[in-house]
N, C-alpha and C positions, 0 to 999 in steps of 0.2 A: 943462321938458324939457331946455332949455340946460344947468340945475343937472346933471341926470343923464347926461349926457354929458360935462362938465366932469372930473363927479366917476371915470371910468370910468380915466383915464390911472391918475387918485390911488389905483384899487383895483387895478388891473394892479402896480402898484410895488409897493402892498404883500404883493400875494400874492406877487410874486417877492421880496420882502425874506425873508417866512415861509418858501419856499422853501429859499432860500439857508441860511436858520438851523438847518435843518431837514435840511440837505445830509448832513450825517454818521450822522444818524440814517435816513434812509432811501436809502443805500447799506448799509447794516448789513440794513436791509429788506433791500433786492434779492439782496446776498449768502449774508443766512439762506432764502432761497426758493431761491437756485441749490442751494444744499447739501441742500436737502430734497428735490428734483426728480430730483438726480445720485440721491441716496442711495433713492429709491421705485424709479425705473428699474434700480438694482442689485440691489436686493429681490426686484421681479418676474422680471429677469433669471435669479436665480439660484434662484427658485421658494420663496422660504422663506416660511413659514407665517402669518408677521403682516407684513406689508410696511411696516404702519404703523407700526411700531416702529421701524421705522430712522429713520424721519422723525421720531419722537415724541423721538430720539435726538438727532438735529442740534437741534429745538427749546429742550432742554433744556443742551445744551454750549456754543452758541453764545454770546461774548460781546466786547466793543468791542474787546476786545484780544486777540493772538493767546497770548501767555504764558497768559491765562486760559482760552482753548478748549484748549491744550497741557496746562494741568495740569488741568484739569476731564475731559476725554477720559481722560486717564492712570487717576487715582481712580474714571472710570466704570465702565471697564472692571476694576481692581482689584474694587471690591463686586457689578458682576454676579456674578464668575468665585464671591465669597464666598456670592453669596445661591444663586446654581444649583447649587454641591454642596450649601447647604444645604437646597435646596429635594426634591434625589435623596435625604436621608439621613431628611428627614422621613416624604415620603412611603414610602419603603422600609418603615418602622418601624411609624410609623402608620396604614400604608392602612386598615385594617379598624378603627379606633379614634378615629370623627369626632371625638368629646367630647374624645377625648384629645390627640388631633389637634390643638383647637382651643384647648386648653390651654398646649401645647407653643408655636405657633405665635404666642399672643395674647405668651408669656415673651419670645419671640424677637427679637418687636416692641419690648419695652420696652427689652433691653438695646439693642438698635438704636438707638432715642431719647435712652435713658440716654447712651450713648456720644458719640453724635453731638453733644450740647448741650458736652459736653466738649471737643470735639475744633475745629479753626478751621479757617476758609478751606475747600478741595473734602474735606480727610479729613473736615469733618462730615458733608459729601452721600455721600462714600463708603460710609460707617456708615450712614445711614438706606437708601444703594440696598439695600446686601447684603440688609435687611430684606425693603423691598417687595418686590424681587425674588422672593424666597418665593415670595409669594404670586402674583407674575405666572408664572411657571414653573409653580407649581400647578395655577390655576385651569381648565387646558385637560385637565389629567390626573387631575381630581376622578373622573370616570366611565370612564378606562380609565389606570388606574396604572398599568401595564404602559408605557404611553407617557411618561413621565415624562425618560425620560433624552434621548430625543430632543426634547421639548418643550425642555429645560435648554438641547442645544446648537443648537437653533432662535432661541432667546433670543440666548444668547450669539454667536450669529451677526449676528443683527436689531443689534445693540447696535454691533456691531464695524464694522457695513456704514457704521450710522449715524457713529460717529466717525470713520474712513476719510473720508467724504464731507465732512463738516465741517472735518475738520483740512485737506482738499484745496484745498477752496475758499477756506479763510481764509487759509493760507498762502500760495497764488496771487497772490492778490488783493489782497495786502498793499497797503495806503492810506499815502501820503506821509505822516509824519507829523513832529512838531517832539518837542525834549523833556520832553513834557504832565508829566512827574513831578515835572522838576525844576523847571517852570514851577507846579506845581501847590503844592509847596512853597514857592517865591516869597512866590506870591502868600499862601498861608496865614500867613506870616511878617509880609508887612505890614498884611495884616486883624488882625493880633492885636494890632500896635502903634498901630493906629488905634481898636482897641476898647480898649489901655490908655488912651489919649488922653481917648476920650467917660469912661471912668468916671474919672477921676481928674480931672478939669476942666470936665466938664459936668453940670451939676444935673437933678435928676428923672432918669426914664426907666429907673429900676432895671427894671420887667419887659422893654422892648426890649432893654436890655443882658443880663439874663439871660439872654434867647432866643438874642442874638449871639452870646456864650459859649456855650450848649448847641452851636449850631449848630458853631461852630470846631472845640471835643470833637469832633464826630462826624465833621466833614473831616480832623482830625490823626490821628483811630482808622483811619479807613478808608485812610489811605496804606500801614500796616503791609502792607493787601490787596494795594494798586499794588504792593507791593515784592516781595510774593510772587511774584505773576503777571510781572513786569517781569522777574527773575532766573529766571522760567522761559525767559524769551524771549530773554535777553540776556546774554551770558556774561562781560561786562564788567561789568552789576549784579549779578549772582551771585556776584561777587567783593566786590563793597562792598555787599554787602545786610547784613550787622551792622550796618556804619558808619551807613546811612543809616537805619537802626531806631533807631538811638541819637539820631540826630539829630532826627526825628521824638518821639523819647520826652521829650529837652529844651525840643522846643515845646510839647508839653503841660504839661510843668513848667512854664515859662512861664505858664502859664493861670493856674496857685494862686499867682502872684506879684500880677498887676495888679491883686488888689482892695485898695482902701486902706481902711487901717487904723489910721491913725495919728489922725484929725482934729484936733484942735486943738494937737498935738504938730509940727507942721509949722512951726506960725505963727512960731518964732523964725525968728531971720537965719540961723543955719546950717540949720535945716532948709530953709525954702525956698531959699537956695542948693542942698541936695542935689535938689533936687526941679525947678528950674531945669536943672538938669545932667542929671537920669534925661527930663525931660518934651524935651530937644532930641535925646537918642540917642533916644528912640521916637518926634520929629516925623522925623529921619533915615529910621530905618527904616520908617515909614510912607511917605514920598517914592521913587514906585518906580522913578526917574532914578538913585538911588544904588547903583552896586552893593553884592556881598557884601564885595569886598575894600576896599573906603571903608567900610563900615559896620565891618570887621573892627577896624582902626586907628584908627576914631573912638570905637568902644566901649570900646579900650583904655585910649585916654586919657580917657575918664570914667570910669572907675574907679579912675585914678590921680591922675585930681582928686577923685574922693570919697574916698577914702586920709585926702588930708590932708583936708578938711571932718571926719572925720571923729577925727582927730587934736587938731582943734583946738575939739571939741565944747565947751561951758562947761558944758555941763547936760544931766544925766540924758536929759531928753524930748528935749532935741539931736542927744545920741551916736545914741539909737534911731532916729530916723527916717537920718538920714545913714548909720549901719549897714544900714539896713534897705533904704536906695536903691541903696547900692553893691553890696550883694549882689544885685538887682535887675541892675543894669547888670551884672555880672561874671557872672551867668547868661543875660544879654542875649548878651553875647563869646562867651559858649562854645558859645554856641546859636548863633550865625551861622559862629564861626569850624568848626562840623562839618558845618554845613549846606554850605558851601564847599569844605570837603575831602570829602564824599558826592559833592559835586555833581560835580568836577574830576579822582575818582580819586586826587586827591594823598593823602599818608599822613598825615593829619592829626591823629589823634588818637593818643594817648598809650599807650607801649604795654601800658600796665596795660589802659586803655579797649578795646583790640580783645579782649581777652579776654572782656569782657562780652557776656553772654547775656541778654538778656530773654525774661522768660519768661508766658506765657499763665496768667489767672485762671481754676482751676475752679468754676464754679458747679456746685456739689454740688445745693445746695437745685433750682435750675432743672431739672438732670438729671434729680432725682428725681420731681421733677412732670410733666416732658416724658414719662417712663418710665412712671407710670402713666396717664397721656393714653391710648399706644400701646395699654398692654396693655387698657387699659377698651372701647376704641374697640373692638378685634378681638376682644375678648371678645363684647361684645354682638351686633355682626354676624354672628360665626359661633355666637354661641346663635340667633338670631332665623334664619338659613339653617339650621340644625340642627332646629328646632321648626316651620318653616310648612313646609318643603322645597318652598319657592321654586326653579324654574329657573335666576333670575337672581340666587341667593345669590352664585356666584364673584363676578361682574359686581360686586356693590356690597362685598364683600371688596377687590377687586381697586380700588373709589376709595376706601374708608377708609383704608385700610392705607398706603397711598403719600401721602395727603392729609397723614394726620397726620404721618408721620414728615418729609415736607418741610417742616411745618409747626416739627417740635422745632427745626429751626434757626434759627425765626424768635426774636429777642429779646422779639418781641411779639407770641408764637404765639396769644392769646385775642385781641387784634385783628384779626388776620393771617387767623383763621377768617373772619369774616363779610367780608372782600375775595375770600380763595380759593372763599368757600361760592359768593357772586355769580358768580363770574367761570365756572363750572361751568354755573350754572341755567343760565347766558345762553347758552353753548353747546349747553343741548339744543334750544328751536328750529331753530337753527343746522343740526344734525346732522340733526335731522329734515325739513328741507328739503333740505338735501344728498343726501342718501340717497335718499329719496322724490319729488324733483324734478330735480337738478341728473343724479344717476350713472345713472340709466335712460334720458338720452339721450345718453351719453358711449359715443361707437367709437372707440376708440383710446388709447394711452398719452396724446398731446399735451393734448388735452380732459379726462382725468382731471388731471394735473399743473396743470393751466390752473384748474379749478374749486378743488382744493386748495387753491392761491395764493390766487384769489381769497377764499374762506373764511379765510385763515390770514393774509392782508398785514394787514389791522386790530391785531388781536391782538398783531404780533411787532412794528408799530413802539409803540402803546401800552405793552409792556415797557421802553421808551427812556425810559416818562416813571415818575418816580416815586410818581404818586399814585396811578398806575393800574397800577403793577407785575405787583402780587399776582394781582389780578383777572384781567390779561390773562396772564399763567401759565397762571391754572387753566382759562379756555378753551383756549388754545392746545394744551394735553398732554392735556384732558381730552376734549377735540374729537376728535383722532386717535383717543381708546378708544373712541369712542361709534360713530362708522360703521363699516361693513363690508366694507371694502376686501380682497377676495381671488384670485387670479388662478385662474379666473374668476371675478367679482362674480356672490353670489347673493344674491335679494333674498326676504325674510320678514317680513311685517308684525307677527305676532305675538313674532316674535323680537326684533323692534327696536324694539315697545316696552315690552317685556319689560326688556328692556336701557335704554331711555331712563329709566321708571321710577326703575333703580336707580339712576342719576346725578340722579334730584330726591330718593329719600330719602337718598342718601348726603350730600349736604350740611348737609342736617337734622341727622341722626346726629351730625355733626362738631361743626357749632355747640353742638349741646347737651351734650354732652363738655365741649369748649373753654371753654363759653361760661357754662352753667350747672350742671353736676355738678363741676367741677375748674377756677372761673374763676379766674382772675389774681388776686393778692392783691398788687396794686399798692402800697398801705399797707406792707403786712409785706414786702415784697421793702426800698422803699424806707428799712424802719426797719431791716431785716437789713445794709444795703450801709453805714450811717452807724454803725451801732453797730461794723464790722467795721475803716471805716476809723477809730474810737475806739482799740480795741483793738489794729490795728495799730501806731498812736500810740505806745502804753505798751509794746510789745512792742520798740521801735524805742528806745525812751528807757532800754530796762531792760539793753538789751543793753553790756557793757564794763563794766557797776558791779562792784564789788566783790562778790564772793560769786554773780557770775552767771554760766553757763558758758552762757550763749546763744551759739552761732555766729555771727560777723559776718555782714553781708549788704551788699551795695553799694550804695550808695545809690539810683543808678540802677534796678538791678531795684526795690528797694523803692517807688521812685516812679513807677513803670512800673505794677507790680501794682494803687498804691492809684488811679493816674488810670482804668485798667480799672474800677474799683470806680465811679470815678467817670460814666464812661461808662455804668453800668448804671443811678447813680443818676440821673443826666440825663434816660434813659430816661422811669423811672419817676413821676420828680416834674413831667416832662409833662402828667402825669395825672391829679394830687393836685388838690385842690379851690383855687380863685383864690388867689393870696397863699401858700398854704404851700409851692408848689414852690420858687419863686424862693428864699423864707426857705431850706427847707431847703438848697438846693445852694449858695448863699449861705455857710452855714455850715459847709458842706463842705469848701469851697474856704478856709474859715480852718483849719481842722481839717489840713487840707493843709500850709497854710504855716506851721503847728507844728510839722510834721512835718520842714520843711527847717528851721525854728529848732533842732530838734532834733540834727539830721545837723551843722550846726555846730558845738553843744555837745560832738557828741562828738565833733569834730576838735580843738578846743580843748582839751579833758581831756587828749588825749594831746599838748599843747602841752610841748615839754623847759622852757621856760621858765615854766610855769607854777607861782606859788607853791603852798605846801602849802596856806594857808588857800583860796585861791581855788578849789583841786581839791575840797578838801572841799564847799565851798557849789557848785560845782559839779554832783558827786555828790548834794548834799540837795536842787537843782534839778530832776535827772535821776531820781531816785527819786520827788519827786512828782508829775512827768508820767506816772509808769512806774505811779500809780493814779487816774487823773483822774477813770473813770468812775464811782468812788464818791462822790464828791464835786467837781466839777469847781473850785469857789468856794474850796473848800478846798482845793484843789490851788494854784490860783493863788493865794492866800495864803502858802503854803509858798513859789512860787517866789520871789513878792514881797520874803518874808525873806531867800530865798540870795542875790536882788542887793542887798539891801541890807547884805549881811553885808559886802558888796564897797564901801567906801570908796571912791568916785571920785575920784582923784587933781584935785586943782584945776587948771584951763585959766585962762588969762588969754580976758575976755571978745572973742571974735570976731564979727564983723557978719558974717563970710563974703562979703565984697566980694569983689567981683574973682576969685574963686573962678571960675572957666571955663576948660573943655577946652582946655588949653594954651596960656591966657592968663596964669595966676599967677605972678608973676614968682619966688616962693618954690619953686615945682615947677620941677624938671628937666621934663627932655623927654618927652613920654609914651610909657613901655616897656610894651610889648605882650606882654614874658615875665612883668613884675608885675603887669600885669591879669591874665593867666592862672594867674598861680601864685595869686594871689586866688582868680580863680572856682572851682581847683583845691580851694582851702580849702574851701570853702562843700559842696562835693558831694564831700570826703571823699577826695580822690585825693592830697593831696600837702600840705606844710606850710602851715597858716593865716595864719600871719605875714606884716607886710604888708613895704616895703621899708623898712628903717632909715633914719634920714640918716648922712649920714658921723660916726663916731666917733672917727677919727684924736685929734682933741684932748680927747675927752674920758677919762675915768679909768676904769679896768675897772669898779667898782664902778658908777660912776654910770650906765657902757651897761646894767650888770646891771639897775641900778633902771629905767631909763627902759623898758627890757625886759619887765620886770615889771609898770609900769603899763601899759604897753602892750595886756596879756593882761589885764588886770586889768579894764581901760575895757571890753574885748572881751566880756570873760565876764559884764559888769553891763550892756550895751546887750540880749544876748543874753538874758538872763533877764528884763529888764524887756518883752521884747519878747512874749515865751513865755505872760509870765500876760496880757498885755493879751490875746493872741491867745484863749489858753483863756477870760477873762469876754468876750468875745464872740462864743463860739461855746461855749458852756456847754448853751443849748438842746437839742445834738444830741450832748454829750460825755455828758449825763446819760444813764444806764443807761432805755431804752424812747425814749428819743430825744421826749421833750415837745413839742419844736418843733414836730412836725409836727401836730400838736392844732391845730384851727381854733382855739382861744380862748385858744392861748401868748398870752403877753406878755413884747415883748421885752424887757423896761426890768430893769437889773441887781437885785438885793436891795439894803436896806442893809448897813451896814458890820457888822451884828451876823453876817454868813453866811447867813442863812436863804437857804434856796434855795426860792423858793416858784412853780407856772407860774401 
């Protein structure tokens, strides 16, 4: 007994520790119940037709931040206004013509979907409202058309009352808060130099590191979101939201840098000195004592001591790896030093850089599939209310129809189904106890609002957590359709469960769509996203050759686009059978960093000092990546030859002592303009070249020569680096992408080519 009193202080503490943790999540509670309360009492108030819909409104707008209920409200009411005229034009046209009706109607849905999957952030809910909407505007004016237009702006009222109330209370209400963005990329900054860390010096544990990686992907994707929402909110990040997309866009870059590649090419004296010098800027920025502008300055000067490590390479595998760290570290610089000017407001970046646009990946193939979803979905439901003539056909039009299309925005709309299917079932008990227990003894507004809450507080803090998202959506929106809230409350048993009904078969309906007629083709998405960033590869290497009149592209957007690519495949390979996710995205991420092997080459080609012969081999480099995916082995054979065409001028042998961040007595002081004009090289914004040492005494020819090998060493590090990269990610450069075959095997061919899995 004494135990169990002992033990009561130790569970008070902890429930008030849960509490406390808990604090911002459920003031977000409290706050989305006032604005559904405001927004019900102004409904009744003002006598409009579905009161629930104002509230169904706050449920769906509401979110942690006010930028986001600002642009979300905006877009809302944007696709009602789209779906309510086209809800008056349908029915005008087709009143007397169900079949046709439901034809038209099922089209309308799909482009809705279509679109939406396209479109980011609230314009894709805007695109799928206009849809449902349709059919919510309809549904009440299936039996007397004639009512049709007032039904439209009953809607559009319910809707407006609902954002009014929302935007009122979150505004108000505004919560103290610190700057979660900036802090939020902080910290993603030093999670990433601590996950460079585990893979580059700690053994085993490739699948927890790949998950750590997925996971970073998916915090570095979702800032793009914060950034939106935050420059709705804040007119000082609405001025630096490029800047800080850019910035963001470098972290991800980042990611296809950390996996090593080198292995046994490290073991000289210069390599591991390069590798000494990248491993103390990422224990720096892992250390989260240090700020950005210490990190700025220390990163400069590692890159100006891998300069020379890399000057002074003896040997072919030495230049590589040392090449390959510095450009490492000098996209370390430039990733901090924009992170810092994003952060700060200062004008940080380069004025070519503020020009830069990044730009959103259309998934065409996803469209098209989200698009027939839609239209299968409302096809079937209005054949099957067309042929039973069912009472409650609107009713279960009215959850397909919005079901799926909120669903097209999901990335993982065939899992997404059986969360939202749940979270629906779970709400008709619910509603049927509400209805038939809780509102027949309710006199008064107080006791209605009071019961709602009650019903509705579970539901809207469970949306706070992520695993139960989905789920508690589909109760929460599909909760307020199911009862009967009308001033005055009329109550009909045969009506409600007429109507409950259609919310257990419409679930059904959904899943089997989703789930079984049109599932996920997890496999083919994830061979379509590897094969695509192949071909962007080639696309990428073929552009500035001779005879090609491709359009430049920047590097930036270009790595923007394939990390999007990459995100999708992260996704995907979630999902693939034990051992081939990891491989594949694994090989993704090398497939990636060819891609910046590449973006050097062709900063280098257009090197003034570059000899004739070295442009050429070059070009013969550049043109066999620009075909890899028919022979990937054979590609890197090809490259193999343009760097060896490349004579490595002779280094006198160096041990790389003493090599450290502004310890060498040989280095000057470390300049933070020639790290930068470095990383500038690397990502294609400004001359490669590194800094000369003084030429004063020597003779113009010999600065020429030393010039020359300089680009020389450059472009043979670079090409040696290119084919390593392609035979280790050969798996997934092969045209059907083999890798992903449960019974690949990694292990190279011999030396005869044969490419065999």
């Amino acid at each position: 007994m004494s135990g169990i009193v002992a033990s009561r202080p130790a569970l008070v503490r902890a429930a008030w520790d849960g509490l406390r943790a808990e604090q911002a999540n459920l003031l977000f509670v409290a706050r989305t119940l006032l604005a559904a309360s405001i927004a019900l009492f102004v409904a009744f108030f003002l006598q409009l037709q579905s009161p629930l819909s104002a509230v169904t409104t706050v449920l769906i707008v509401v979110a942690p931040t006010n930028g986001a209920v600002l642009s979300k409200s905006f877009w809302r009411l944007v696709g009602t206004l789209i779906g309510a005229a086209a809800a008056v034009a349908l029915m005008a046209v087709f009143a007397q013509s169900p079949l046709l009706y439901t034809l038209v109607l099922s089209c309308c849905i799909a482009v809705a979907c279509f679109v939406s999957t396209l479109l980011r952030f609230f314009k894709a809910y805007s695109a799928v409202l206009a849809g449902y909407t349709i059919i919510i505007v309809s549904a009440g004016a299936f039996n007397a058309p004639d009512d049709i237009f007032i039904d439209a702006l009953s809607r559009v009222s319910a809707v407006s009352t609902g954002l009014a109330s929302a935007a009122l209370v979150f505004l108000v209400t505004v919560l103290p808060r610190s700057s979660a963005l900036a802090d939020g990329i902080d910290r993603i900054l030093r999670d990433l130099a601590a996950l460079f860390l585990r893979m580059r010096y700690a053994a085993g544990g490739d699948a927890s590191e790949s998950r750590a990686r997925a996971a970073l992907l998916a915090r570095i994707a979702a800032l793009d979101e914060a950034i939106e929402y935050g420059a709705a909110e804040s007119s000082a990040l609405r001025r630096r939201r490029h800047a800080m997309r850019l910035a963001a866009s470098r972290l991800l870059g980042l990611l296809s840098a950390v996996e090593p590649i080198h292995g046994d090419a490290a073991a000289s004296a210069v390599g591991m000195a390069a590798r000494r010098i990248a491993h103390r800027c990422m224990a720096l920025v892992a250390d989260r004592s240090v700020g950005l502008g210490s990190l700025a300055s220390e990163t400069a000067a590692a890159g100006h001591a891998l300069n020379a490590l890399a000057d002074r390479a003896p040997s072919a595998s030495a230049l590589l790896v040392s090449m390959h760290e510095r450009r490492l570290v000098s996209d370390l610089h430039r990733t901090v030093a924009a992170l810092g000017a994003a952060g700060d407001g200062r004008s940080g970046l380069e004025a070519t850089e503020r020009r830069v646009r990044l730009r959103p990946l259309p998934e065409w193939h996803a469209a098209g599939r989200n698009a027939a979803r839609g239209f299968l979905v409302t096809l079937i439901a209005g054949l099957f209310w067309y042929v039973s003539q069912w009472p409650s056909g609107p009713s279960l039009l009215a959850y397909l129809i919005p079901a799926a299309c909120l669903l097209a925005t999901n990335p993982s709309a065939s899992r997404a189904s059986v969360q939202f299917a749940i979270g629906t079932l779970m709400a008709v008990p619910m509603a049927l106890f509400c209805q038939s227990i809780l509102l027949p003894q309710i006199d008064g507004f107080p006791l209605l609002a009071f019961s709602l809450c009650l019903c509705l507080a579970p539901a809207i803090w469970l949306q706070t957590q992520a695993r139960t998202r989905l789920a508690a959506t589909g109760y929460a929106i599909f909760f307020c359709a199911m009862i009967n809230v009308h001033n005055p409350i009329g109550f009909n048993d045969i009506t409600l469960l007429n109507g409950l009904f259609s919310f257990i078969l419409g679930p059904v309906l959904l899943v089997l769509v989703f789930r079984v007629l049109l599932p996920a083709d997890v496999s083919g998405d994830a061979r379509r996203f590897g094969g695509s960033l192949t071909r962007a590869v080639e696309r990428f290497a073929r552009r500035d050759l001779p005879g090609r009149g491709t359009p430049a592209m920047r590097f930036e957007v270009w790595q923007d686009l394939q990390m999007q690519k990459m995100l999708r495949l992260e996704q995907r390979a979630a999902q693939l059978p034990a051992g081939v996710g990891p491989r594949t995205t694994r090989a993704a991420y090398l497939v990636l960093t060819l891609g910046r092997t590449v973006a050097a080459l062709r900063v280098l080609r257009r090197h003034p000092d570059l000899p004739a012969d070295a442009r050429e081999a070059l070009d013969r480099g550049l043109a066999a990546i620009g075909r890899l995916s028919r022979s990937p082995l054979a590609s890197a054979g090809a490259v193999s030859a343009a760097a060896n065409a490349l004579a490595m001028p002779a280094v006198p042998e160096d041990d790389g002592a003493g090599v450290e961040i502004g310890s060498d007595p040989l280095l000057p002081e470390a300049d933070s303009g020639a790290a930068s004009a470095e990383a500038n090289a690397a990502h294609g914004t400004s001359n490669p070249g590194r800094s000369a040492p003084p030429i004063a005494s020597l003779s113009s020819s010999a600065a020429a020569e030393d010039a020359a090998n300089r680009i020389r060493r450059e472009a043979h590090g670079l090409l040696d680096e290119a084919a390593l990269l392609i035979r280790h990610a050969h798996g997934l450069l092969r045209r059907g992408c083999p890798i992903m075959q449960p019974d690949w095997r990694s292990e190279l061919p011999d030396a005869t080519g044969a490419e065999s899995c």
